[in-house]
VOSENU-991348 format. One record per residue: residue number from 1; residue in one letter; x, y, z of N, C-alpha, C in turn. Coordinates in pm, 1 decimal. Atoms other than C-alpha are relative to their C-alpha. Example, Ala and Ser with C-alpha at 12.3 -4.5 7.8 and 13.67 -1.06 7.14 Angstrom:
SITE   k r     n.px     n.py     n.pz    ca.px    ca.py    ca.pz     c.px     c.py     c.pz
SITE   1 A     89.0   -119.0      0.0   1230.0   -450.0    780.0     90.0    120.0      0.0
SITE   2 S    -82.0   -119.0     -6.0   1367.0   -106.0    714.0    -77.0    109.0     73.0
END
This chain:
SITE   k r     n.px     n.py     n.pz    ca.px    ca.py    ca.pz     c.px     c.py     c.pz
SITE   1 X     36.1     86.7    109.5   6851.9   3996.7  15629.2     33.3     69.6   -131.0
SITE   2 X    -12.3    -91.0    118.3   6967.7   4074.4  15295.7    -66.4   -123.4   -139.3
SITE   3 X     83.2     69.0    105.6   6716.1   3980.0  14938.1     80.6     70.5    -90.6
SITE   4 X    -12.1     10.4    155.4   6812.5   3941.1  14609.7   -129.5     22.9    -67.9
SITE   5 X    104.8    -36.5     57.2   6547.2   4061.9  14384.4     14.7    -97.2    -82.4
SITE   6 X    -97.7    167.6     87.1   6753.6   3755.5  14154.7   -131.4    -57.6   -103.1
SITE   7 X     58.3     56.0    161.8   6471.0   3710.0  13849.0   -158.3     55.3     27.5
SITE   8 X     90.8   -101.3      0.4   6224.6   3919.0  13703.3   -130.0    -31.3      1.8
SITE   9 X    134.8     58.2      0.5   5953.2   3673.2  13665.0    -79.2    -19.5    146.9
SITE  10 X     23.2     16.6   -102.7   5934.3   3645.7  14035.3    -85.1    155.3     60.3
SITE  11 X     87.4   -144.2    -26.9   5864.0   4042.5  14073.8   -121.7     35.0    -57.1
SITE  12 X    126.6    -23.4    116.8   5593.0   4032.8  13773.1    -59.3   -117.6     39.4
SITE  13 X    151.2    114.2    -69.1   5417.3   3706.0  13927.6    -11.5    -13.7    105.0
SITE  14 X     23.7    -11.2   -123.9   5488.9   3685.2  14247.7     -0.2    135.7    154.7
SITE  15 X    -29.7    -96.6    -57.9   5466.2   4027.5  14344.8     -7.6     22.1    173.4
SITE  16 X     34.9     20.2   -158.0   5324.1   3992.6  14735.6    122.5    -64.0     43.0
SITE  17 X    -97.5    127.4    -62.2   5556.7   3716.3  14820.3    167.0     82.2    -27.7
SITE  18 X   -128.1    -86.3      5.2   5847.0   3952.4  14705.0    -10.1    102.2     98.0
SITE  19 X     38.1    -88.5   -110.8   5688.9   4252.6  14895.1     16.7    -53.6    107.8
SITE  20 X     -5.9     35.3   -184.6   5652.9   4049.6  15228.2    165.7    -56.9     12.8
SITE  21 X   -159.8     -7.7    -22.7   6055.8   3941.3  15154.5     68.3    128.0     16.4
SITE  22 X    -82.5   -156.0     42.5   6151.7   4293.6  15067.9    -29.1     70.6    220.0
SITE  23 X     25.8   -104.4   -141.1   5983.8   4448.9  15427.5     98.4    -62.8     83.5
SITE  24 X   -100.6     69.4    -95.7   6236.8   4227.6  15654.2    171.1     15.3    -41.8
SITE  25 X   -127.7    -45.1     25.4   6519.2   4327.8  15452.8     97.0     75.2     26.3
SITE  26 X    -96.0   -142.0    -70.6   6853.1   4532.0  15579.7     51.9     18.7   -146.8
SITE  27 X    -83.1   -102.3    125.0   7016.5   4531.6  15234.8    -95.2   -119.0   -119.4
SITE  28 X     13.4     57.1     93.9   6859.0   4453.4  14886.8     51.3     50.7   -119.0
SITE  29 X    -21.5     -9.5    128.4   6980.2   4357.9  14584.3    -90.3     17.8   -130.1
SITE  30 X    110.9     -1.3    107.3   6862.2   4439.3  14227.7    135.9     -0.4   -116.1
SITE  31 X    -75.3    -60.2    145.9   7055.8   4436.0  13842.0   -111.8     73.7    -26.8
SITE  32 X     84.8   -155.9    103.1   6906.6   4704.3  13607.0   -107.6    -63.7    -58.9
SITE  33 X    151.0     10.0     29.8   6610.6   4477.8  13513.5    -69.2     -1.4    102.5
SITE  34 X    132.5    -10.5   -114.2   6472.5   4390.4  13811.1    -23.1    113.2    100.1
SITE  35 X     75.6   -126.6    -36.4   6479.4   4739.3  13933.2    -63.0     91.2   -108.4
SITE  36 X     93.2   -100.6    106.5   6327.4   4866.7  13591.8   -104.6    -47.4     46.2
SITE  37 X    139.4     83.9    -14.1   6075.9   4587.1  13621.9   -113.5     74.5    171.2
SITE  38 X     79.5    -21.8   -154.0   6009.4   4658.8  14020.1    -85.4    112.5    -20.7
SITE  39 X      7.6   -113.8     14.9   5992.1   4996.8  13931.8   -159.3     21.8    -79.6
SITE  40 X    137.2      3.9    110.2   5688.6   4949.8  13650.6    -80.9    -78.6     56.2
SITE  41 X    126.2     94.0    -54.3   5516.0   4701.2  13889.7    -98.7     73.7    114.8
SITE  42 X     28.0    -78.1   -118.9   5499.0   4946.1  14159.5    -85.5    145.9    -57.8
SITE  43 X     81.3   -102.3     37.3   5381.7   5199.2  13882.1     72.7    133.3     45.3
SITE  44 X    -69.8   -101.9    -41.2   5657.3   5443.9  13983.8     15.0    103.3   -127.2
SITE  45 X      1.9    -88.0    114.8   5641.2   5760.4  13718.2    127.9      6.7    -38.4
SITE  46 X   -151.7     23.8     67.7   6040.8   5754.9  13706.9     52.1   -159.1     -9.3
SITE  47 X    -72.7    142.2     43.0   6224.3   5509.4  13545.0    141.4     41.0     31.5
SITE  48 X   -171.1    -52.4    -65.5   6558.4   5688.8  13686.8     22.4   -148.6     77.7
SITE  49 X    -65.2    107.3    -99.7   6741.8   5404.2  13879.5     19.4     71.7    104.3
SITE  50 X     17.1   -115.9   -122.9   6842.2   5652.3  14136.9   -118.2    -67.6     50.8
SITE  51 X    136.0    -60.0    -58.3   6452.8   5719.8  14214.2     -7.7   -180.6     -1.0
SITE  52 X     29.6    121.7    -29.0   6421.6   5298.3  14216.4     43.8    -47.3     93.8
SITE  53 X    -70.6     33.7    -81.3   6681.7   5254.1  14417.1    -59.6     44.2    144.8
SITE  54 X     80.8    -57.2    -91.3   6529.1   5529.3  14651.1    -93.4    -45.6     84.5
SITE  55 X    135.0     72.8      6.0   6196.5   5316.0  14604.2     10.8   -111.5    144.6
SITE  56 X    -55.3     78.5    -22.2   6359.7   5015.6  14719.3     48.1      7.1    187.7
SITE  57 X    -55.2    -31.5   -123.1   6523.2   5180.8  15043.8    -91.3     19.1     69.7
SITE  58 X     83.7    -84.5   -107.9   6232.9   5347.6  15166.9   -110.7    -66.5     -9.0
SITE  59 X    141.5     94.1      1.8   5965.6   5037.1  15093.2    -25.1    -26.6    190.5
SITE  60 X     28.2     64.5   -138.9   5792.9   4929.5  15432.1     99.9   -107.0     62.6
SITE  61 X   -139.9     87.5    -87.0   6049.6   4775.1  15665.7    -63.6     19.8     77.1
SITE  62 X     29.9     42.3   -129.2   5956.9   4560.0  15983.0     68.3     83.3     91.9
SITE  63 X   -117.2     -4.9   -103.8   6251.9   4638.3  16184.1     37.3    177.0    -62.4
SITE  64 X    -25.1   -163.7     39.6   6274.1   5072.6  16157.5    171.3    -17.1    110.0
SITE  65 X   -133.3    -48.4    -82.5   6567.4   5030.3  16405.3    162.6    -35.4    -80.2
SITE  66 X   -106.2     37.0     68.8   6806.1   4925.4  16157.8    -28.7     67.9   -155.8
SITE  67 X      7.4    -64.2    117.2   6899.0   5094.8  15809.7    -45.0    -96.7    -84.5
SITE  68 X     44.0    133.8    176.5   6803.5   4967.9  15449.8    121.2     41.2    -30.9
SITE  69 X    -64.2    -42.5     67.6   7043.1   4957.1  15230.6    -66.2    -60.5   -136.9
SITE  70 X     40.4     48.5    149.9   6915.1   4951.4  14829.3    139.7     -9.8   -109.9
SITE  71 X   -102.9     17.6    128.0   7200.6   4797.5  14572.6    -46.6      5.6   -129.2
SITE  72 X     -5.2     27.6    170.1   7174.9   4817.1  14183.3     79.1     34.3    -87.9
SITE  73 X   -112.1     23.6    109.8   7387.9   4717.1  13969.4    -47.8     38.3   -115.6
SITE  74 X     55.5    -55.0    151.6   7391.1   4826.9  13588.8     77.2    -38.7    -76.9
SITE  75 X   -107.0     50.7     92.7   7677.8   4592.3  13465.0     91.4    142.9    -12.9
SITE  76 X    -73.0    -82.7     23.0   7893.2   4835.9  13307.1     14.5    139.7     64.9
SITE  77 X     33.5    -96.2    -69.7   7759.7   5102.5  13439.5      2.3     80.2    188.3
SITE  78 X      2.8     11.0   -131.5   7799.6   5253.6  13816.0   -113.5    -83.8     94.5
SITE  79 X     91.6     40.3   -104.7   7634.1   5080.3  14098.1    -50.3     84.3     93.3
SITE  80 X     74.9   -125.7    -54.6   7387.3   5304.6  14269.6    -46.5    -84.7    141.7
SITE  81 X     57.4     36.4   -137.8   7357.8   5237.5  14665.2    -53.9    119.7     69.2
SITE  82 X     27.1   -127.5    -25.0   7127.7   5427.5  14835.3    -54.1    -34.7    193.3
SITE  83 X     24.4     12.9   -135.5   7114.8   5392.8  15264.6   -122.8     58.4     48.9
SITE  84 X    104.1    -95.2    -35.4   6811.0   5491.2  15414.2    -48.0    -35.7    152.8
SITE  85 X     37.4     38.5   -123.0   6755.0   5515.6  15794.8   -140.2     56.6     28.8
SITE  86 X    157.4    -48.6    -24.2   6360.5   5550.9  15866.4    -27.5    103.6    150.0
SITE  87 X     18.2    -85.3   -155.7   6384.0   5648.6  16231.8     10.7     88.4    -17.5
SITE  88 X    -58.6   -141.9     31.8   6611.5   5952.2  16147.5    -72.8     74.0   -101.3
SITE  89 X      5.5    -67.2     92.2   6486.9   6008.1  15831.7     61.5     68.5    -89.6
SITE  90 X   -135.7    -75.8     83.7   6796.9   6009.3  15664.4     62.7   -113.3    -63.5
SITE  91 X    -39.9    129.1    114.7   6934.7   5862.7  15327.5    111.1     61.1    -45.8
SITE  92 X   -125.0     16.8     26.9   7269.8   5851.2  15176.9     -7.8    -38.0   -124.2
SITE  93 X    -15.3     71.6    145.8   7323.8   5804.8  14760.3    105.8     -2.4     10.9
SITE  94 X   -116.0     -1.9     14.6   7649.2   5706.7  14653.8    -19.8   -131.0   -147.8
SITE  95 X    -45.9     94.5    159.8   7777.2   5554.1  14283.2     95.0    -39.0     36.2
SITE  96 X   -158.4     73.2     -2.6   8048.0   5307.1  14256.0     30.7     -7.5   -146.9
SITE  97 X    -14.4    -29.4    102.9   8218.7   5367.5  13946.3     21.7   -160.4    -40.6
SITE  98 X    -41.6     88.7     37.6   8274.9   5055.4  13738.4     88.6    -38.5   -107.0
SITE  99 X    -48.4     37.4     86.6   8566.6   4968.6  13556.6    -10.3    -93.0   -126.3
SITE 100 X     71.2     95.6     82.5   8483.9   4829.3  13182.7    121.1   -107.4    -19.8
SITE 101 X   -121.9    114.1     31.2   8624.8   4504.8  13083.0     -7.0    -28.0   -171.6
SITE 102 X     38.4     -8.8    152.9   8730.4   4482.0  12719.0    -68.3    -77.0    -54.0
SITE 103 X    123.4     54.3     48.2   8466.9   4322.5  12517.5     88.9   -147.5    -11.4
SITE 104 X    -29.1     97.2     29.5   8738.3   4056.7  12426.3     25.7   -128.9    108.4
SITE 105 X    -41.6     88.3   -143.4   8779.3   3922.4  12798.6   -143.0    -42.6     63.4
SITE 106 X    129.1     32.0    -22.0   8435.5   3893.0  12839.4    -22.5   -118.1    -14.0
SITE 107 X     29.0    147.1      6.4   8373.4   3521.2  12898.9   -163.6    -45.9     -2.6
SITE 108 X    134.6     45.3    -21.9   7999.8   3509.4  13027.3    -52.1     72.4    105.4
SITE 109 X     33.9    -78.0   -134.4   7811.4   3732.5  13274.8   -143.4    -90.9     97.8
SITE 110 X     67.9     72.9   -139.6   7622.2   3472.5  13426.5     55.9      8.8    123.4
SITE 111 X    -65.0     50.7   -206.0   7613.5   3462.3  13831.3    105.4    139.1    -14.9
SITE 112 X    -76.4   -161.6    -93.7   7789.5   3831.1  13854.1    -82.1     36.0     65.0
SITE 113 X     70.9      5.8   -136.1   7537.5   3913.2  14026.4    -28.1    -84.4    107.7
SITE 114 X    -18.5    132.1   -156.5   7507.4   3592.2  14277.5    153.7     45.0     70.2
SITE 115 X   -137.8    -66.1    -53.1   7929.1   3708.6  14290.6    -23.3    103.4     60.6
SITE 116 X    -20.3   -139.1    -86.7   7886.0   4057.6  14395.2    -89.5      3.4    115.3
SITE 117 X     94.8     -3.6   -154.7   7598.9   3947.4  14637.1    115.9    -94.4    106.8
SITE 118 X    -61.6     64.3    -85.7   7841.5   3708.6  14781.5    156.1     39.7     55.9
SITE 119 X   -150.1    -81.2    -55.6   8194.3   3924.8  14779.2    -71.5    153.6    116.3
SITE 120 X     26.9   -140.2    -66.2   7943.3   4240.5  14926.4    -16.1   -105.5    139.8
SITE 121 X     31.0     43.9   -124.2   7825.6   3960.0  15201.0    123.6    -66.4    100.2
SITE 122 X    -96.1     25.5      2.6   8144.4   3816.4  15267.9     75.6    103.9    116.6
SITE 123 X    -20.0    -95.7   -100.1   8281.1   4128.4  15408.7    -83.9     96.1    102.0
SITE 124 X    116.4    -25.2   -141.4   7952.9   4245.9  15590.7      9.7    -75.3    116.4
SITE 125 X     15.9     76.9    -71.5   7979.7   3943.3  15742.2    172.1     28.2    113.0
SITE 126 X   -214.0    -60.6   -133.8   8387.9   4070.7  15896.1    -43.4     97.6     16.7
SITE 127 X     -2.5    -99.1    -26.2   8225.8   4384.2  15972.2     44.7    112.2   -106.3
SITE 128 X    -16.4    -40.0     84.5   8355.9   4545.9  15704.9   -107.0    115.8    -38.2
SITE 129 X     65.2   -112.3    -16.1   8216.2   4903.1  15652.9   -100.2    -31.9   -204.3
SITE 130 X     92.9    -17.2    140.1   7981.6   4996.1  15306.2     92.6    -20.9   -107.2
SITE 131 X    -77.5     31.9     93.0   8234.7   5076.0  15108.6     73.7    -93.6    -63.5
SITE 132 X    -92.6    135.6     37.9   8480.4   4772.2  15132.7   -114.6   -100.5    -26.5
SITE 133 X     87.0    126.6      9.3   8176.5   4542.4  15092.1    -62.4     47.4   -164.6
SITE 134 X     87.6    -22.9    143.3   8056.1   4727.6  14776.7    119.9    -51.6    -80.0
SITE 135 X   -102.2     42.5     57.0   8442.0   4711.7  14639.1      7.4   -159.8     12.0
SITE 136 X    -23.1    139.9     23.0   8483.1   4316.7  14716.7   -104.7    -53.1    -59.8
SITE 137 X     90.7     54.1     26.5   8124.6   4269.1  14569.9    -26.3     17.8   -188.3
SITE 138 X    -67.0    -38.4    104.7   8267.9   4467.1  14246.1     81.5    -95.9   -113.2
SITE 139 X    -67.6    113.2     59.1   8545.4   4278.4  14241.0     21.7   -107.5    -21.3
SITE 140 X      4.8    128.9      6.0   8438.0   3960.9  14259.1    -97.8    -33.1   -109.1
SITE 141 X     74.3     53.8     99.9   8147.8   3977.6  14000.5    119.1     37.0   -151.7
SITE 142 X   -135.5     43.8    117.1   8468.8   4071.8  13744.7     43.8    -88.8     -0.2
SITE 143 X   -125.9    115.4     -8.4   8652.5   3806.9  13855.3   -110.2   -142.0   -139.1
SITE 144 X     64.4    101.1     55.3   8346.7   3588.3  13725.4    -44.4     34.0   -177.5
SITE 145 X     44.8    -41.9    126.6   8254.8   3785.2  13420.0    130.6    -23.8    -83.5
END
């Protein structure tokens, strides 16, 4: 199962109802508010993204036999995925660098994130390893921005 964290009012009011989505999750999404926000709801002392992302990976999960994976995006900024297998007890960071787009091509950044959830699922869904699913999930929220 993969969640979108997808609007911040939902983490700041409906916090439970996010929590009981988040535990069934294999991969979740977040942009850079709604893992600041998560981050300050949960009362976490860092505001690092990293350490949210971390947060994120290693929240209570139903299903221990399968990894998390935590996404967050930061627009311009790298995308911070961070794998975390519970059984083992073993996590994986990795940045995806992000190429900027000049300010003048900039049309509208609505729905880049709905894009990169749907170019990363896209190729999960062909098997498609971490990497190629982070790259088509990249390049598809450019395509829209």
């Amino acid at each position: 199962m993969a969640y979108n964290l997808s609007a911040t009012f939902l983490i700041q009011f409906n916090t439970k109802e996010v929590d009981a989505g988040l535990e069934n999750a294999d991969y979740i999404f977040a942009n850079e508010d709604e893992a600041d926000l998560w981050g300050k709801v949960k009362e976490m002392e860092s505001t690092d993204r990293k350490d949210i992302a971390m947060a994120l990976a290693k929240f209570k999960k139903t299903n221990d036999k399968r990894k998390r994976v935590a996404i967050v995006t930061q627009g311009a900024l790298p995308t911070i995925v961070v794998s975390y297998n519970e059984a083992a007890g073993e996590y994986q960071t990795k940045e995806y660098p992000i190429t900027a787009i000049e300010a003048d091509k900039i049309v509208d950044t609505n729905g880049a994130g709905d894009s990169f959830v749907g170019g990363f699922l896209s190729q999960l869904y062909q098997d498609k390893d971490l990497d190629k699913c982070i790259e088509a999930g990249i390049y598809l929220s450019r395509e829209v921005v």
